[in-house]
N, C-alpha and C positions, 0 to 999 in steps of 0.2 A: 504493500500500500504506500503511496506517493503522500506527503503532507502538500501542504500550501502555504507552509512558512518556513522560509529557511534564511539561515542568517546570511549565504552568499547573495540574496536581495534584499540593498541597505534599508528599502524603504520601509521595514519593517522593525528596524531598530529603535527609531524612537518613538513609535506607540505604545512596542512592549516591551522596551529598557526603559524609556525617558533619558537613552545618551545617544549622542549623538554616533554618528559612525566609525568617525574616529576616536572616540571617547570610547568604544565599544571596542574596535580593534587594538586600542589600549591594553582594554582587559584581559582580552586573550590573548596577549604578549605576554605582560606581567604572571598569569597563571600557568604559560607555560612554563616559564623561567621559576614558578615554585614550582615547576613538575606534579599539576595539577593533572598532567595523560601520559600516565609511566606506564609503561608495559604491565600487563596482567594476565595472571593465569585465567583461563576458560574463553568463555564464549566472549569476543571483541564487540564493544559499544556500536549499536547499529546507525548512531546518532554521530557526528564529528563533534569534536570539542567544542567547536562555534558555534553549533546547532543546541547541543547541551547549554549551556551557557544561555544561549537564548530563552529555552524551554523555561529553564530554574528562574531565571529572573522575571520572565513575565508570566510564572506563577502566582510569586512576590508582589508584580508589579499590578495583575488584573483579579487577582485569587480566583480565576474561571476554576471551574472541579479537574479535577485529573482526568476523567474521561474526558471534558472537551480540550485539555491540551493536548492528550494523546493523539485524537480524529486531526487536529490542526498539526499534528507535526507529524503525522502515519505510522505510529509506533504502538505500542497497546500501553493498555491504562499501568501495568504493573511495570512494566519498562518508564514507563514517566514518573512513576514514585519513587524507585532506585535514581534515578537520575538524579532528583531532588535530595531526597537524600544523602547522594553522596557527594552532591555538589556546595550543598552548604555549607559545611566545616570549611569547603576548598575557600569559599567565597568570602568567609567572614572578616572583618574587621581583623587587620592586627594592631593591636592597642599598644600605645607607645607607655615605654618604660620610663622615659628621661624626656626632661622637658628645658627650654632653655630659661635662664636666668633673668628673670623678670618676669617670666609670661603670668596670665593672669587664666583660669580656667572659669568655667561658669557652669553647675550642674542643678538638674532639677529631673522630676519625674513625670514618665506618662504613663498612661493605663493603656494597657492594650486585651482588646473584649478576647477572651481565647477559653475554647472551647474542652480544652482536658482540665476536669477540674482536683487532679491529684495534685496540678501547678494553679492552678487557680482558684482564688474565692471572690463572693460576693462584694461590691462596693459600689456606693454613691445612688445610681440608678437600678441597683440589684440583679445588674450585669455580672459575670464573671471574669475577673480581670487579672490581670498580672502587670507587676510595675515593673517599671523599666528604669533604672538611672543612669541618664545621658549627661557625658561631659562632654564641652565642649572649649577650643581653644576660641577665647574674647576676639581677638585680633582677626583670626583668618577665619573664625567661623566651622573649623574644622572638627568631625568627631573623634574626638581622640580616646575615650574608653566610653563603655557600653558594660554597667554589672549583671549579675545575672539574675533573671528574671525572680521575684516573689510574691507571693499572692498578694492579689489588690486592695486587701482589706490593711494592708501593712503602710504605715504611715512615712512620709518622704525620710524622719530623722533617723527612721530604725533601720530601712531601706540602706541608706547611704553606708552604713555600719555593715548588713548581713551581707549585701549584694558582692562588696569585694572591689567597690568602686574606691571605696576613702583609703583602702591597701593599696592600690593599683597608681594613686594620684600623689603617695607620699608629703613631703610636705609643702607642696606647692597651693599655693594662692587659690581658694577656690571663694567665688560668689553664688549667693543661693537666694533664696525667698526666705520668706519669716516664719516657712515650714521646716525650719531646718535647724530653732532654737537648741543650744544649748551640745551644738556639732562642734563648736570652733570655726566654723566657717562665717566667710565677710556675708551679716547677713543686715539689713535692713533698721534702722533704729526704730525703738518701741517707746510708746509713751511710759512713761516708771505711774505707778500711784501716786493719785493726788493731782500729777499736772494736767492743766488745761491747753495746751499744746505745744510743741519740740520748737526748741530753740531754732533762728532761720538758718543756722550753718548746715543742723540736721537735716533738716527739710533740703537743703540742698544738694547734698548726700544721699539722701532718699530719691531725689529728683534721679539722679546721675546713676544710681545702683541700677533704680526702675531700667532706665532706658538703655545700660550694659544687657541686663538678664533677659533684655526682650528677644535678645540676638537668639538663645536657646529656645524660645516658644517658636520662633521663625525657622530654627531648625525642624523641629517637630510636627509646623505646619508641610515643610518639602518631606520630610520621611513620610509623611501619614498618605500623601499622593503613590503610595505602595498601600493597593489598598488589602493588603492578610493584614497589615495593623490597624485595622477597622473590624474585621472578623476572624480571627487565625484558627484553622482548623486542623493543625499541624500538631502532633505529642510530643509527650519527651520535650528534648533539648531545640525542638524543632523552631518553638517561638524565640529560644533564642537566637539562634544560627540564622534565621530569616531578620532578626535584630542588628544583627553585627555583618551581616550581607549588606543589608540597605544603608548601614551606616560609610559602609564603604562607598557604594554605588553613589549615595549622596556627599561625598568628597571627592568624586573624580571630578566635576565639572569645578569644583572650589579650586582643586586642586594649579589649575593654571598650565 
């Protein structure tokens, strides 16, 4: 069986990557130089790497079911879940260990609706959710760590602790929201008891935090255009792996 999408026609790559072509041909440079298509014993990928690649990401990027990615790239529905699945570790975010000397980080959480509820529990809208804590570099806007996922009933300070994000980020400069009391992190000044409003040097600090940390919702507003972080119907590690893929995918066009 013949598909109808293959990635040697460009014109397909930015509906269901959101990169451009060469933005695309990027990727599958860099994964092959991780030896992301080593040799392997048994039966050879009936897909090419450029094809795969395609498949996994605009799984991510459209969350159609694996039967209709399967029909759109002529492969069967169990052949498209392997793919996925072996593709995502390949594809994920590598998270930087070492950061330069000044830089400034900025972290906060999102909820993402996901449907295995051994990772997920209920919150807010009585959704099932799992949080997410994204750091990002202030200046270039880049995702630089991504912890791992915990149920959504878990609140952003406790989050930032289990996740493996506040180990990962050492002790560099991180800004947050006023969800995040009592972290050590640059967070927001609060009125004390008793006063009737913050000093204006505050307020102007306040002003200047606000309009830093927005840079991270704006991230989250581009990752969320990956719509499985709208509904993730993936197990396991899977919400995560599709986390730290799109964080990647959402730095190549940053990238420059």
């Amino acid at each position: 069986m013949t598909g109808v999408i293959t990635a040697s026609e460009h014109r397909w790559t930015g509906p269901f990557t959101g990169l451009s072509p060469q933005r695309f041909s990027a990727l599958i440079t860099a994964l092959r130089k991780e030896e992301a298509a080593p040799a392997r014993k048994g039966r050879p990928w009936g897909l090419p790497l450029e094809d795969r690649v395609l498949l996994a990401v605009a799984y991510w990027r459209t969350n159609l079911t694996l039967r209709q990615l399967a029909l759109l790239f002529g492969i069967s529905k169990s052949a498209a879940d392997r793919i996925i699945d072996h593709l995502g570790p390949t594809l994920a975010l590598l998270q930087r260990r070492r950061f330069r000397k000044g830089v400034a980080l900025i972290v906060d959480g999102t909820l993402v609706p996901t449907r295995d509820h051994s990772i997920a529990e209920r919150s807010k809208n009585y959704r099932c959710f799992t949080n997410h804590q994204v750091v990002i570099d202030a200046d270039t806007r880049l995702v630089v760590a991504v912890g791992r996922p915990l149920p959504g009933n878990r609140n952003d300070c406790k989050a930032w602790e289990l996740s493996g994000a506040k180990a990962a980020l050492g002790r560099t400069t991180v800004i947050a929201d006023g969800g995040y009391r009592g972290t050590g992190l640059v967070i927001p000044h609060r009125w004390e008891r008793g006063q009737a409003e913050l000093p204006a040097w505050k307020e102007e600090h306040n002003a200047s935090h606000r309009k830093a940390r927005a840079r991270v919702e704006h991230a989250f507003a581009r990752m969320k255009t990956w719509k499985i972080l709208r509904d993730c119907r993936l197990k396991g590690d899977g919400v995560h792996h599709a986390m730290l893929g799109i964080a990647r995918l959402h730095n190549l066009p940053l990238a420059g």
